[in-house]
TORMILO-237645 format. One line per 2 residues: for each residue x, y, z of C-alpha. Coordinates in Angstrom, 1 decimal, m for minus. Each point is the difference from the previous one (the first is absolute). Layout:
N
X:Y:Z | ...
//
This chain:
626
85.7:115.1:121.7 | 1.7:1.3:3.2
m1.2:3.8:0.1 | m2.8:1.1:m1.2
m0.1:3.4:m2.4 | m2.7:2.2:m1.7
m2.0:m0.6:m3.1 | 2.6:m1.0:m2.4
m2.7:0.2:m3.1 | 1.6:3.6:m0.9
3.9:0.8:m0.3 | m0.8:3.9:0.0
0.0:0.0:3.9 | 2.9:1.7:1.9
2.9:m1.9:1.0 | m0.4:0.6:3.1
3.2:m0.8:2.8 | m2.7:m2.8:1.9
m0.8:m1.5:m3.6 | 4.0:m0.3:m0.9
0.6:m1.8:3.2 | m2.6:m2.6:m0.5
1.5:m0.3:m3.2 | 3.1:m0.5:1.4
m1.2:m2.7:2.3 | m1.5:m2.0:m2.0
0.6:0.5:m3.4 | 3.9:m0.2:0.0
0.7:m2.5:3.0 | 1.1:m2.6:m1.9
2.3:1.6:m2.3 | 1.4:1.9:2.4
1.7:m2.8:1.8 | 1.6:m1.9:m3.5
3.6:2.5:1.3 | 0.4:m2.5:2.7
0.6:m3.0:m2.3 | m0.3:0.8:m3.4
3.7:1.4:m1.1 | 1.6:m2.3:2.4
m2.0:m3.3:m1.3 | 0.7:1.4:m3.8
3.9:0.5:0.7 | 0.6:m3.8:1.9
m0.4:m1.6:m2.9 | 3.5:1.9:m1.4
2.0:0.6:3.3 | 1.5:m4.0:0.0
3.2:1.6:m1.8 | m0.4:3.6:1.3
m1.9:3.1:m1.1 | 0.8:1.6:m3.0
m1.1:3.2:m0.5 | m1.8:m0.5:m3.5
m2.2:m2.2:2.2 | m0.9:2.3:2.5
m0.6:2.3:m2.4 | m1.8:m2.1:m2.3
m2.1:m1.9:2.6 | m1.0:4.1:1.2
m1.4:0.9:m3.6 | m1.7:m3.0:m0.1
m2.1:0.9:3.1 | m0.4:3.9:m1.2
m1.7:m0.6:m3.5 | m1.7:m3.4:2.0
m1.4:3.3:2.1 | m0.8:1.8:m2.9
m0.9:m2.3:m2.6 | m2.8:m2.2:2.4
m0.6:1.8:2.5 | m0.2:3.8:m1.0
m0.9:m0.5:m4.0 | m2.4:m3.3:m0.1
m2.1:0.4:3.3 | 0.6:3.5:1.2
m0.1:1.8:m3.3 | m2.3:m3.0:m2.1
m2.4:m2.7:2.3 | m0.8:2.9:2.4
m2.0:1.2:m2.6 | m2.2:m3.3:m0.5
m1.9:0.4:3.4 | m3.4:m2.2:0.5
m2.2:3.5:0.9 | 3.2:1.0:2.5
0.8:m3.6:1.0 | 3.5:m1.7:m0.8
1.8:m3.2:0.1 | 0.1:m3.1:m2.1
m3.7:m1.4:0.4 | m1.4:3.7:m0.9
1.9:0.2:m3.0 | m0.9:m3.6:m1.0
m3.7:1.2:0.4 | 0.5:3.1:m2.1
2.1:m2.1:m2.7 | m3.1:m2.2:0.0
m2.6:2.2:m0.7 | 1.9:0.9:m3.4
1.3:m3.2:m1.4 | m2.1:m1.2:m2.6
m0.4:m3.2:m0.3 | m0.3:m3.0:2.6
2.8:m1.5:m0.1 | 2.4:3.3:0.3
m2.6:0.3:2.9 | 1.4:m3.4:1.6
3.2:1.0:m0.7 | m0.5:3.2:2.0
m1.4:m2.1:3.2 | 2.9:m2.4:m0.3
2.6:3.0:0.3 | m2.1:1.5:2.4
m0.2:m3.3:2.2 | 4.0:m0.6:m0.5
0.8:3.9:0.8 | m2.3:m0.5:3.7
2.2:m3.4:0.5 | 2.9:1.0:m0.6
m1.0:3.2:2.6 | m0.6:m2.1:2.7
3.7:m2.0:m0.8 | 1.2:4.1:0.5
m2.3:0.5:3.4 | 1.9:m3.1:2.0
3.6:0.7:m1.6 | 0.1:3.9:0.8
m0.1:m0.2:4.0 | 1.8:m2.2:0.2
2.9:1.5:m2.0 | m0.6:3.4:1.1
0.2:m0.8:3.6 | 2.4:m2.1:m0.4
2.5:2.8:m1.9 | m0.6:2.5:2.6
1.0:m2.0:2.9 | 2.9:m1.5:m1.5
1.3:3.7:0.0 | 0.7:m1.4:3.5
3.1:m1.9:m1.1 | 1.7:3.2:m0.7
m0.2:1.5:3.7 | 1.5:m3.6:1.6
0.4:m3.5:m0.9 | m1.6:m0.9:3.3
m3.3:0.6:m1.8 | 0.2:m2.6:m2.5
m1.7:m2.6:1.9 | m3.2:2.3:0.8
m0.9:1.0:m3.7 | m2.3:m3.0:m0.4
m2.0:0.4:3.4 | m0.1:3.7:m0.5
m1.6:m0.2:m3.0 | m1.7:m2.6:0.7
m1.7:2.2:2.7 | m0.6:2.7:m2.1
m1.9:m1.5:m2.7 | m2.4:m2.1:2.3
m1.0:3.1:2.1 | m0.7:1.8:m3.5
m2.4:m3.2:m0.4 | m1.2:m0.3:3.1
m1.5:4.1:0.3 | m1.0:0.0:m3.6
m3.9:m0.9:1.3 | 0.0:3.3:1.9
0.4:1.8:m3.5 | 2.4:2.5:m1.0
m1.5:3.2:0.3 | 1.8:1.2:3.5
3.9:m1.3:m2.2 | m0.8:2.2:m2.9
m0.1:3.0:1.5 | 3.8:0.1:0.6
0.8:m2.6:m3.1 | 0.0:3.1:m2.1
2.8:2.2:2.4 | 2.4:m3.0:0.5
m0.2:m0.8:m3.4 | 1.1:3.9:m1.1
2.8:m0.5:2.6 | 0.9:m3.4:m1.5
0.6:1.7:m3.7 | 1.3:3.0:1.3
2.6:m2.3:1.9 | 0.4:m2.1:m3.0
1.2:3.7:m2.3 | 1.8:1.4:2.4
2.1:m3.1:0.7 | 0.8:m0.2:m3.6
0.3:3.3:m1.0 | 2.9:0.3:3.1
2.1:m2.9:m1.7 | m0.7:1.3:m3.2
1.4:3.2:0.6 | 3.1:m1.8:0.9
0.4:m2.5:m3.2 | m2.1:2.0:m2.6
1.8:m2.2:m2.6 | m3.5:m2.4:0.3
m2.0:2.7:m1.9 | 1.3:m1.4:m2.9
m2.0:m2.6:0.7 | m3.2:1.5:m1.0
1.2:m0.3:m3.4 | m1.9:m2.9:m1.6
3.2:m1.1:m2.3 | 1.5:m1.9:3.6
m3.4:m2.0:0.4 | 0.7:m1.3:m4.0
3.8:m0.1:0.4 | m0.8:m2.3:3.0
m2.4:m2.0:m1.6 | 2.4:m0.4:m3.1
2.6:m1.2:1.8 | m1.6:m2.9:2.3
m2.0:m0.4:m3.5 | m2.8:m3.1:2.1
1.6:0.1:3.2 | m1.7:3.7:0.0
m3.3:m1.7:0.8 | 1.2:m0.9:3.3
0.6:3.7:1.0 | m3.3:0.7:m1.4
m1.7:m2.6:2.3 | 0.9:2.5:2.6
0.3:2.9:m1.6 | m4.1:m0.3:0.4
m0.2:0.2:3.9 | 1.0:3.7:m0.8
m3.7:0.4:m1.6 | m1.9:m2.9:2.1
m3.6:2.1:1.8 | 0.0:1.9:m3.8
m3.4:m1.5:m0.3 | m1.1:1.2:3.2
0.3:3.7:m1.7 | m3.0:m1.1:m2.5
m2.3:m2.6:2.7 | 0.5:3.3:3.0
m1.8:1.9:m2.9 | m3.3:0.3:1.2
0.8:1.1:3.7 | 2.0:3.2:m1.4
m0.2:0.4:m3.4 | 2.3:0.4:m2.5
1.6:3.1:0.1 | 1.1:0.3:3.0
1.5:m4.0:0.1 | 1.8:1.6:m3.7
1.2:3.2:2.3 | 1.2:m1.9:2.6
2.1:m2.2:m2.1 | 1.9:2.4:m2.1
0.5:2.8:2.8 | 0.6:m1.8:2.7
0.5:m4.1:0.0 | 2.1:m0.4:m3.4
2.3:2.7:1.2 | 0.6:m1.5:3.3
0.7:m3.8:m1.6 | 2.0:1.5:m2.7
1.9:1.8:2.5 | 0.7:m2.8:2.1
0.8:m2.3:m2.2 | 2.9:2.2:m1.8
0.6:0.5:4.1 | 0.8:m3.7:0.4
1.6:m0.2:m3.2 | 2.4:2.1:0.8
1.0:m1.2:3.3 | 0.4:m3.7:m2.4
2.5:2.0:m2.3 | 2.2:1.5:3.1
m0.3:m3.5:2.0 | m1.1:m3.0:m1.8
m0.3:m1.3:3.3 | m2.7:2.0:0.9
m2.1:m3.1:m2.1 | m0.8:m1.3:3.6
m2.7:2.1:0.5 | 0.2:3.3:m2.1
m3.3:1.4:1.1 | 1.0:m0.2:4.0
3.3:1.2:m0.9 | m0.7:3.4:m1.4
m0.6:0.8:3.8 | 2.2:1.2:2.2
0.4:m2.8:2.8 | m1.7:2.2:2.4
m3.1:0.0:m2.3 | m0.5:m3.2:m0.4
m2.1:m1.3:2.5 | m2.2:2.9:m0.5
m0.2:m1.2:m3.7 | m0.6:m3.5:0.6
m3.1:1.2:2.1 | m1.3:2.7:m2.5
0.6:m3.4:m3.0 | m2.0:m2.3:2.6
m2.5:2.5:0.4 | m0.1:1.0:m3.9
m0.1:m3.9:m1.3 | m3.0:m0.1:2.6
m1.9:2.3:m1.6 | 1.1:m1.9:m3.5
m1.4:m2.9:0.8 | m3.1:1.3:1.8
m0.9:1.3:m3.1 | 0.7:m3.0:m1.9
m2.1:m1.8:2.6 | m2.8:1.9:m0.8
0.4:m0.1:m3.7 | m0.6:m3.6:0.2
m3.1:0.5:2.3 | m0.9:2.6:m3.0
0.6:m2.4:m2.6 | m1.7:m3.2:2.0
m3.0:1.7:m0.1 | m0.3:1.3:m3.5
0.6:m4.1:m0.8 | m2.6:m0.9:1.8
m2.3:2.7:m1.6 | 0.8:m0.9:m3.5
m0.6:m3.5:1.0 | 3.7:m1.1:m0.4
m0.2:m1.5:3.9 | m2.7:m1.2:2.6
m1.3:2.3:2.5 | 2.5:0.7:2.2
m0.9:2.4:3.4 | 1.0:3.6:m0.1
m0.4:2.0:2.5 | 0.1:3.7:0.5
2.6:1.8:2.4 | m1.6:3.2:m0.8
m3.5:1.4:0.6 | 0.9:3.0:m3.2
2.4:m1.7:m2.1 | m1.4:m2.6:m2.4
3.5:m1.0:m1.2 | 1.0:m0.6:3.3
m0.6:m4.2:0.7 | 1.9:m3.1:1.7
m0.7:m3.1:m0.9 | 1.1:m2.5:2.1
0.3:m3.0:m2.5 | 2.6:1.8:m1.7
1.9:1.7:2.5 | 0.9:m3.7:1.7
0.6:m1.1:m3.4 | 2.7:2.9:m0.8
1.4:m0.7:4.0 | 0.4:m3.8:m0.6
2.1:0.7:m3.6 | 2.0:2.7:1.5
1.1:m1.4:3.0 | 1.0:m3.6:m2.2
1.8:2.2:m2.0 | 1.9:2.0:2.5
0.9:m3.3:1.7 | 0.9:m1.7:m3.3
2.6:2.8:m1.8 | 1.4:1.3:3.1
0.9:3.5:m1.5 | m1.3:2.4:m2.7
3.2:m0.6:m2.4 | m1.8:m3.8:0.0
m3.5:1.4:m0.7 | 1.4:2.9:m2.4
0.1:m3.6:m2.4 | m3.6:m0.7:0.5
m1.5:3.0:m0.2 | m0.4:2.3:m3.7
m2.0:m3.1:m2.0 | m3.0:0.9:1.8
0.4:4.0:m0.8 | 1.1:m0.7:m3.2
m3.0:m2.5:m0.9 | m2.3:2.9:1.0
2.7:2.6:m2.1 | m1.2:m1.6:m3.2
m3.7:m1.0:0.7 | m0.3:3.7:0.5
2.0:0.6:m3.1 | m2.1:m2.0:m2.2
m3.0:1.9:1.4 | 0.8:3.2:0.2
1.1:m0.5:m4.0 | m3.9:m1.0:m0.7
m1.6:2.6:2.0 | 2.7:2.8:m1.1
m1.2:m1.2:m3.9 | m3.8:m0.1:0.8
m0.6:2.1:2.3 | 1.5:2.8:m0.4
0.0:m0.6:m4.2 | 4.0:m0.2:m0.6
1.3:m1.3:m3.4 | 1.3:m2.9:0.1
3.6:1.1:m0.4 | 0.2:2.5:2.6
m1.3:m3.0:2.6 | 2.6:m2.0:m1.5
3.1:2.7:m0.4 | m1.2:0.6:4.4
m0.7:m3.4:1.1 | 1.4:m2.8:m1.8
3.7:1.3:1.3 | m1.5:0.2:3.6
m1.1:m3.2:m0.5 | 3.3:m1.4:m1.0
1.7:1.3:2.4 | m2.9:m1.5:2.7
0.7:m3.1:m2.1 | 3.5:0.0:0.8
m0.1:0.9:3.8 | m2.5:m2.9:m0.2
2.4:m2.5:m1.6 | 3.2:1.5:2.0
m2.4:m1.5:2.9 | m0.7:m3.2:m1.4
4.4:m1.0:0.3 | m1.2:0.4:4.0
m2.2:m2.4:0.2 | 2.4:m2.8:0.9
0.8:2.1:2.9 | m2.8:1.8:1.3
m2.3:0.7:m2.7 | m2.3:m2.8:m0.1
m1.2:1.1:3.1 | m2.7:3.3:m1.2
m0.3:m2.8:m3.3 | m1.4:m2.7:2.0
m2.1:2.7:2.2 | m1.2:1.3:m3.5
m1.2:m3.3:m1.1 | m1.8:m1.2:2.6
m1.8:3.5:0.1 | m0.8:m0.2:m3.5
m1.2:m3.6:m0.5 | m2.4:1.1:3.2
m1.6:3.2:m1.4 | 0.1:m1.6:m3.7
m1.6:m3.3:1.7 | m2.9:1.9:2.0
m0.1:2.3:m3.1 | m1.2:m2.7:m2.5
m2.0:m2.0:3.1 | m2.5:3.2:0.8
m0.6:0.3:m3.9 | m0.8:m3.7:m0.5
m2.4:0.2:3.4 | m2.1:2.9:m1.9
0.4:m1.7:m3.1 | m1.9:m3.0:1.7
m1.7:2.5:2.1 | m1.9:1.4:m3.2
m0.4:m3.4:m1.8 | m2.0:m1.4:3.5
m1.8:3.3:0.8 | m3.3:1.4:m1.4
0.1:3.0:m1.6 | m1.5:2.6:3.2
m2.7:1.9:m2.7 | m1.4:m3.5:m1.2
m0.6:m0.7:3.8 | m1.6:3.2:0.9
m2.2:0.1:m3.1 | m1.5:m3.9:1.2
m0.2:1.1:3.9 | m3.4:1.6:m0.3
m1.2:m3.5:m1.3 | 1.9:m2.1:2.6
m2.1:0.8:3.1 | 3.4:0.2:1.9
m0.9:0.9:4.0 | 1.2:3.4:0.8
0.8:0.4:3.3 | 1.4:3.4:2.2
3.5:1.2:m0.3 | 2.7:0.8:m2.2
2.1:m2.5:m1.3 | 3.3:1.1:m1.8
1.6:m2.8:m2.5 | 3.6:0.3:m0.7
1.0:m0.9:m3.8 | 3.1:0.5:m1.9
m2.3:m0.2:m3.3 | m2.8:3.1:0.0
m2.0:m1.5:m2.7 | m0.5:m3.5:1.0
m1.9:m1.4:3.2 | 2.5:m0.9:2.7
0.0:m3.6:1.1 | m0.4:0.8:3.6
m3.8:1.8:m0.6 | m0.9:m3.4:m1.8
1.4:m2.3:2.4 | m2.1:2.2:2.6
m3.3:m0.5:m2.0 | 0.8:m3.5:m0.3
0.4:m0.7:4.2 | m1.8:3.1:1.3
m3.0:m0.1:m2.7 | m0.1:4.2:0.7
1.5:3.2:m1.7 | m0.1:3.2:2.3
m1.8:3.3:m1.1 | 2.8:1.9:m0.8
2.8:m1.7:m1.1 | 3.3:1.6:m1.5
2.9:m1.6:m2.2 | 2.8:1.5:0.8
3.0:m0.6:m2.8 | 3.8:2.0:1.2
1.9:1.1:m3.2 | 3.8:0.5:0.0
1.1:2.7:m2.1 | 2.8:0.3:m1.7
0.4:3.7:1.7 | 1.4:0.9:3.4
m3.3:1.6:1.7 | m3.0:m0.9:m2.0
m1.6:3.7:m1.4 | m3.7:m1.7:0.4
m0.6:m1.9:3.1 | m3.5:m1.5:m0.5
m2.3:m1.8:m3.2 | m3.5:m0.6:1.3
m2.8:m1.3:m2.2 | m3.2:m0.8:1.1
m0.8:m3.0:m1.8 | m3.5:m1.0:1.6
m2.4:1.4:3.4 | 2.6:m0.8:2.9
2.4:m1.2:m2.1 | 3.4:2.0:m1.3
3.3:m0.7:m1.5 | 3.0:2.1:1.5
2.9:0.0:m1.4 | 3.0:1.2:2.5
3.2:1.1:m2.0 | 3.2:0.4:1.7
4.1:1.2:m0.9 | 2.7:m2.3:0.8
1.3:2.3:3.0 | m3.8:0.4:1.8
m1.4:m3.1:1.7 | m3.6:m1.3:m0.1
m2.3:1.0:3.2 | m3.5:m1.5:m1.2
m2.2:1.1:3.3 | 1.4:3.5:m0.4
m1.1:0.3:m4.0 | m2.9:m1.7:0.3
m1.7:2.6:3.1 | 1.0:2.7:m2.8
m1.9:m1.5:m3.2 | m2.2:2.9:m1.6
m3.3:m1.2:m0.4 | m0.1:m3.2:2.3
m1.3:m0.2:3.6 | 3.0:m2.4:1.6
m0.4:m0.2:3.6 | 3.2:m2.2:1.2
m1.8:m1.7:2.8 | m2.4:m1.6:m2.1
2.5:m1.3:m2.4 | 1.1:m3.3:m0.5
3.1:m0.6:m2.5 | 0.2:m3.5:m2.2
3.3:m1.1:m1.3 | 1.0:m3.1:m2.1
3.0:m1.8:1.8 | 1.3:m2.3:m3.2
1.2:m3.5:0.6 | 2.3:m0.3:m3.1
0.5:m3.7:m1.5 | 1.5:m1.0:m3.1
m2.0:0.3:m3.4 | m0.5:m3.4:m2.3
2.3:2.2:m2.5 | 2.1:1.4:2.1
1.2:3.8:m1.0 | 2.9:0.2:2.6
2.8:m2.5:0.5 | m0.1:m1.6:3.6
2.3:1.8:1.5 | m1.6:2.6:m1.3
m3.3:m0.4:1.3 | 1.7:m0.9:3.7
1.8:3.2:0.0 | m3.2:1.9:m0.9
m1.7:m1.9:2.9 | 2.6:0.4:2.3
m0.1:3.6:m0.2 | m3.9:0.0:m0.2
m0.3:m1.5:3.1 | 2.3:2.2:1.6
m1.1:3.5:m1.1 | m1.9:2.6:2.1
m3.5:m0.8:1.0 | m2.3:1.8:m2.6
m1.7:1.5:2.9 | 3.1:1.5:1.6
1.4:1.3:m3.3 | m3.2:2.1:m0.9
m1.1:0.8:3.5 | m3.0:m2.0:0.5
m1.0:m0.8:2.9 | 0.2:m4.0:1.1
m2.7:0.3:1.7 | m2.2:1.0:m2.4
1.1:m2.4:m3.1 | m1.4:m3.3:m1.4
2.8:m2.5:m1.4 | m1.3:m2.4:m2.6
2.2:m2.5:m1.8 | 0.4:0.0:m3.6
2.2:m3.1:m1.9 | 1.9:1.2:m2.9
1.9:m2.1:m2.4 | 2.8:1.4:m2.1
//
C-alpha cells in the first residue's frame, strides 16, 4: 500500500512508535473519516419531525456494537487470523479457502465469491474519495455561507491532484501519513470526550438494550438507519487486506488502544451535542469545535480524508494486480514507484479509471449526504463474501466443529446480511451506482476467466505433447543452428505453437532452446522461484512460479538458472500472438466472445508485462477457435 513496513511474517516483533504510525496511516484511514458523515447521515432519516432522544440514543448503540460486533470481533479478533503466509484481504483469503474446499464445485463457488468480493472493492475504491473529500470540505459550510459555492471545485481540485501525483509513488506521503493520522484520532477523542464531559447522559448509550429498543420500535423502517449505520465500519476490511504490510498484531493493538477509543469517544461527543441542540444535526462533527477551531479542523479532515483515500487508491492498485495474477483480468501495466518496496506499484490503467468515476460522481451527487445513499452496498457485498469465507477456512483450517463456526459466524453473517439488505432500500437513490460498477467488473473477470481456460483447453487438444516431440527429434534431422531460443507457453508439457510454426517457415531449431512456462500461485511471494528440467542436450524446461503481489521479470530469472549457460545477447524470445475466431460449436455467447476480444486486444504487450526486450522477440500468429 502507501508505506511500506518490516517483515510482517512474524507478530513477535516490537511495536515499535515507527511501526504504529505506519499503521496508523494506512491501516485505519478509511475508518477514521466515517465521524464526518456517518451519525449525521444515520440521524436525517428521523430529524423530519425533530429529534427525539431514544433516537439519538438508539442510532449511537447501533454504531458502538456495529464497532464492536464487525469490526473489533469478526476481522480484528477472527479473519486476522486467516492470513495467506502474512498476506490479507479478500483475494488471499479466497486462495486460502480454496486450497481446503473439497470438492470442485465448492471450489467454483469460492472463485465466484472471491471474483464478487474484488468487484464489489473496486465499487468501494471510486465511492470513498469522493465521499471523504467531499465531507471534509463541506466542514466549510460551518465557518460561512459564502463558501458554499466553492465545495465542488475545491474538491474537485483535490481529488484530481491526488490522481494526477500518484505516478510519482507514495513513498515521500507516508512518512508523515502516520503523524497526521495520530493527530487526526487524537483530535477526533479529545473533541468528544470535551462534550461528553458536559452531557455524560450519552454513556447510556453504550448499553446495547437502546440499539434493540430502537430497532423495536421503527420494527422495518430500522433497516434504513442501518443503511447508514454501516459508514461507521466502511475501510473494516482494510484492517484484514493492510495485513501483510504490518502484521496482525500490531493492526489488533492499534484498534483497541487507540482508534476504537477515539471513534467511540467522538461519536458519544457528537451525540451529546444532538441531545443538548437537536440543531446541531447540520453538521455535528464540525460543530463539536469551537468556531475558532474550525478552519484548522477542516484542514486536518482534508488532509486526513487524503490520506483515506490514498490508501484506498492503492488498495485497488493492490487488488488489480493480484486479478491479473490469478488470471481474473488481462495484463494490465504496473509499474514500480519504489526501487525497495515490492508492494509499492501505479498502474496507470486504473488510476484514470478510478479519476474518471470519481470525478462523475462528485459532479453527479453534489454533496456527501447524496453519496452517503450510494455507498455501503459495495462494503457490505465484500462484508459477506468475507463472511462466507472466513466460515470455511475457520472450519477447515484451523479444525473447528461445526457448531462453534456456526454459534461465531452465522450471527456475523446475519448481521452482514442485514447491513447488506438495509443497503439494497438505497438503491433507488444512490445505490445502484457500486451495483452497476460491481457488475460490469464481475461479468469482465468471470468473462476473461472462462475465455483463458477454453484457450488452454484448445491449446492442449491442438498441441503435441513436448516429450513425444523430443523423443522423435533425434530422428527428424531438424537443422540446428547457434543461439538460444526461449519459447513462451502457458502449458509446460505440451509443445507451444509458436516453436512449430517456426519449424514450419524457418525449417531450423537453435542449439539451446528453453520453454519457459510462468505459474501464478495461489500465495503472495512464491517460496520457490525456479523449476528447470533438462529434458534433452540444449534443450530445458523452466518453470518460473510467481505470488500474486511479485511481478514477472523473465531476462532477470533466466541470467540466474542453475545449471544453464544463458547469455542475454544471444537470446531470441518467441511468442504466440493468438487471433481468436469463433469455434463451429461455439463455447461462449457472442457477446461473450467480443468482450473477451475486446479486452484481449487491449491488454499489455506480453513483452512489456514480463520484461522482454522488443528487440529481441519473434511474434508468430496463432488462430484459435473457441
Amino acid at each position: 500500500m502507501a508505506v511500506s513496513a518490516p517483515d510482517p511474517s512474524s507478530d513477535s516483533r516490537p511495536l515499535t512508535p515507527a511501526l504504529l504510525l505506519g499503521v496508523l496511516g494506512v491501516v485505519f484511514g478509511d475508518i477514521g473519516t466515517s465521524p464526518l458523515y456517518a451519525l449525521r447521515a444515520s440521524l436525517l432519516h428521523f430529524s423530519a419531525d425533530g429529534l427525539e432522544r431514544w433516537e439519538i440514543l438508539g442510532v449511537l448503540s447501533l454504531i458502538f456494537w456495529s464497532l464492536i460486533l464487525v469490526v473489533t470481533v469478526k476481522y480484528v479478533l477472527l479473519v486476522l487470523r486467516a492470513d495467506n503466509r502474512g498476506e490479507g484481504g479478500i483475494l488471499a483469503l479466497m486462495a486460502l479457502a480454496q486450497r481446503v474446499a473439497r470438492s470442485d464445485r465448492s471450489r467454483r463457488l469460492v472463485v465466484l465469491a472471491g471474483i464478487i468480493g474484488a468487484a464489489l472493492f473496486f465499487g468501494d475504491g471510486i465511492i470513498t474519495p469522493a465521499i471523504s473529500v467531499l465531507s471534509a470540505v463541506e466542514g466549510l459550510h460551518t465557518i460561512s455561507p459564502v463558501f458554499d459555492s466553492v465545495v465542488i471545485p475545491i474538491s474537485l481540485a483535490i481529488l484530481v491532484g491526488l490522481f494526477l501525483v500518484q505516478y510519482r509513488g507514495t513513498h515521500g506521503l507516508g512518512r508523515i501519513f502516520g503523524p497526521i493520522t495520530a493527530v487526526w484520532f487524537a483530535s477526533l477523542g479529545i473533541l468528544g470526550l470535551i462534550e461528553l464531559i458536559k452531557e455524560p447522559e450519552v454513556l447510556v448509550a453504550l448499553s446495547p438494550h437502546h440499539a434493540l429498543t430502537f430497532c423495536a420500535r421503527y420494527k422495518l423502517a430500522a433497516f434504513v438507519a442501518l443503511g447508514s449505520v454501516v459508514l461507521a465500519v466502511t475501510g473494516a476490511e482494510a484492517l484484514y487486506a493492510d495485513m501483510g504490510h504490518f502484521g496482525a498484531r500490531p493492526i489488533r493493538f492499534g484498534w483497541l488502544w487507540f482508534v476504537l477509543p477515539s471513534l467511540t469517544l467522538n461519536y458519544l461527543g457528537q451525540g451529546a451535542l444532538l441531545l443538548s441542540d437537536p440543531l446541531a444535526l447540520e453538521n455535528p462533527f464540525y460543530l463539536l469545535a469551537p468556531e475558532w477551531l474550525r478552519l484548522p479542523l477542516v484542514v486536518l479532515a482534508t488532509l486526513a480524508t487524503i490520506i483515506a483515500s490514498q490508501a484506498m487508491i492503492s488498495g485497488a492498485f493492490s487488488i488489480a494486480r493480484q486479478c491479473v495474477q490469478m488470471g481474473f483480468l488481462p495484463r494490465l501495466i504496473v509499474r514500480h514507484t519504489s526501487e525497495t518496496e515490492e508492494g509499492q506499484i501505479y498502474m496507470p490503467q486504473i488510476n484514470y479509471a478510478l479519476l474518471i468515476g470519481v470525478v462523475i460522481l462528485v459532479l453527479s451527487f453534489h454533496n456527501s449526504d447524496s453519496l452517503a445513499a450510494a455507498y455501503g452496498i459495495a462494503v457490505t457485498g465484500t462484508f459477506l463474501c468475507t463472511s462466507m469465507l472466513a466460515g470455511l477456512v475457520l472450519r477447515r483450517r484451523f479444525s473447528w466443529s461445526v457448531p462453534a463456526v456456526a454459534a461465531v459466524m452465522v450471527p456475523l453473517f446475519l448481521l452482514d446480511l442485514g447491513f447488506f439488505i438495509s443497503n439494497v432500500l438505497k438503491v433507488p437513490d444512490g445505490g445502484w451506482v457500486p451495483l452497476v460498477l460491481g457488475a460490469v467488473l464481475f461479468t469482465m473477470m468471470l468473462t476473461w476467466r472462462r475465455g483463458r481456460d477454453l484457450l488452454f483447453d484448445r491449446f492442449r487438444q491442438d498441441s503435441l505433447p513436448l516429450k513425444s516431440y523430443l523423443a522423435r527429434l533425434p530422428q527428424s534431422r531438424t537443422l540446428r543452428v547457434p543461439g538460444i531460443a526461449v519459447f513462451m507457453t502457458g502449458q509446460a508439457d505440451y509443445l507451444p505453437n509458436a516453436l512449430l510454426h517456426n519449424l514450419k517457415h524457418n525449417k531450423v531449431l537453435h542449439e539451446r532452446v528453453l520453454f519457459v512456462t510462468v505459474i501464478n500461485d495461489d500465495v503472495p511471494q512464491a517460496p520457490e522461484r525456479r523449476e528447470v528440467t533438462e529434458m534433452a542436450p540444449g534443450i530445458h524446461r523452466v518453470i518460473l512460479h510467481y505470488g500474486f503481489q511479485e511481478s514477472p521479470n523473465i531476462p532477470r530469472e533466466l541470467e540466474s538458472l542453475p545449471g544453464v549457460d544463458f547469455d542475454p545477447m544471444q537470446a531470441s524470445y518467441f511468442l504466440g500472438r493468438e487471433t481468436l475466431v469463433a469455434a463451429a460449436v461455439p463455447k461462449l455467447s457472442r457477446w461473450q466472445q467480443a468482450l473477451f476480444s475486446v479486452m484481449s486486444r487491449n491488454a499489455l504487450p506480453a513483452t512489456e508485462f514480463f520484461r522482454i526486450p522488443s528487440d529481441r522477440v519473434v511474434e508468430l500468429g496463432v488462430r484459435v477457435a473457441i
